[in-house]
C-alpha positions as CSV (number, residue, x, y, z in Angstrom):
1,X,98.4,80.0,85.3
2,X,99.4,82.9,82.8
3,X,100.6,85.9,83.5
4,X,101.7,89.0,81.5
5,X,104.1,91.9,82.4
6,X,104.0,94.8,80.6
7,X,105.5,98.7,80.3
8,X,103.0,100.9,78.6
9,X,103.9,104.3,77.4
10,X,101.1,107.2,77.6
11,X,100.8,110.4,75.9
12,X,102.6,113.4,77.5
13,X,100.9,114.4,80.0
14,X,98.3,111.8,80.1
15,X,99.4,109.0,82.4
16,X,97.1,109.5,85.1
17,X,94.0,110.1,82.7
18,X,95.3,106.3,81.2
19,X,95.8,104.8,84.5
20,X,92.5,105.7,85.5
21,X,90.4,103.8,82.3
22,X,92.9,101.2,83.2
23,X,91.5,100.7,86.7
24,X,87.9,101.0,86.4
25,X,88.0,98.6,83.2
26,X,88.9,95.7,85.8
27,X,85.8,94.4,87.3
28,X,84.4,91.4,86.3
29,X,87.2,90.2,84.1
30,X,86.7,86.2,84.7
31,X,89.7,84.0,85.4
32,X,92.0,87.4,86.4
33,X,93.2,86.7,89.7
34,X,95.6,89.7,89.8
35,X,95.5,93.3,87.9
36,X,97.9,95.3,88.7
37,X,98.2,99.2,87.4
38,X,101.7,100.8,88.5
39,X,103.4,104.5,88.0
40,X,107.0,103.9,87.0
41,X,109.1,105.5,89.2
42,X,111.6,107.0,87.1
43,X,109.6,107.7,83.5
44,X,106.7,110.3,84.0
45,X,104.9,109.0,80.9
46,X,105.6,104.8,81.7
47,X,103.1,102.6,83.3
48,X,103.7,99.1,84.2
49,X,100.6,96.4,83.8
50,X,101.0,93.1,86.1
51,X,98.3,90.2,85.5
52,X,97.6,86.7,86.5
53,X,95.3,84.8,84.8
54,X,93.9,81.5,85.4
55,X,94.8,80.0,81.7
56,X,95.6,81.7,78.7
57,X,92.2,81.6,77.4
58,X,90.8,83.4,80.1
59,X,92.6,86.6,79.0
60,X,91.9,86.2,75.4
61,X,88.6,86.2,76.3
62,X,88.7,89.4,78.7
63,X,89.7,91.1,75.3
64,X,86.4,90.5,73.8
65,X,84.2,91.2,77.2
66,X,82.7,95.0,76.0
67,X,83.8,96.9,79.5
68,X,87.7,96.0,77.9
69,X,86.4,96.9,73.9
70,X,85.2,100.3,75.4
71,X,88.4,101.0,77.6
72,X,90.8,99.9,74.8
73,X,88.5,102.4,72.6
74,X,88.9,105.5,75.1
75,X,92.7,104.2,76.2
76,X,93.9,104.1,72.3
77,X,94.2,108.2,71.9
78,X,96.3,108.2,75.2
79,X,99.1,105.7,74.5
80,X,102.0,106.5,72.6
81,X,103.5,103.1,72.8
82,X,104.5,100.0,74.2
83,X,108.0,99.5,75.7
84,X,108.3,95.7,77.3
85,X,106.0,92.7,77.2
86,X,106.9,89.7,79.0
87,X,104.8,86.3,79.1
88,X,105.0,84.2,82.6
89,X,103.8,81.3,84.4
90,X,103.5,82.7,88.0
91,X,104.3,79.9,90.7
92,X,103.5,81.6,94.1
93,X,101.8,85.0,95.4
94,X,100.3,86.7,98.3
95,X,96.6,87.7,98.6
96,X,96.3,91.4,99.7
């Protein structure tokens, strides 16, 4: 598996307008078996991203799907900046 962890910075202002192209650009991403879109709790503008993939490949390949192209397109105006990405290989999880 492959899994990425990641603190995105958004536009003052803007984090919930982000969060929300975030969410609804999720569907129907093949070989994602976990997306998940989180407020940090102590910077107004930070958003943490979560995902497990089923191989590397499947999430360079989500990148190229055109739901993500036209997210990424809206999304780019409303980011100000990345703060932390971290590559893992996830061992264990629970289902919701």
């Amino acid at each position: 598996m492959h899994g990425l962890i990641g603190k995105m910075v958004a536009v003052e202002n803007q984090r919930d307008a982000l969060i929300a192209i975030l969410v609804e650009s999720t569907d129907a991403m093949p070989g994602c078996l976990s997306y998940v879109v989180a407020k940090d709790s102590e910077d107004p503008n930070g958003i943490w991203i979560t995902e497990i993939w089923d191989r590397k490949e499947s999430h360079q390949a989500s990148l190229s799907l055109p739901s993500v192209r036209a997210a990424i397109s809206r999304a780019k105006p409303l980011i100000a900046g990345f703060a932390t990405h971290v590559v893992t290989i996830p061992i264990s999880g629970v289902k919701a």
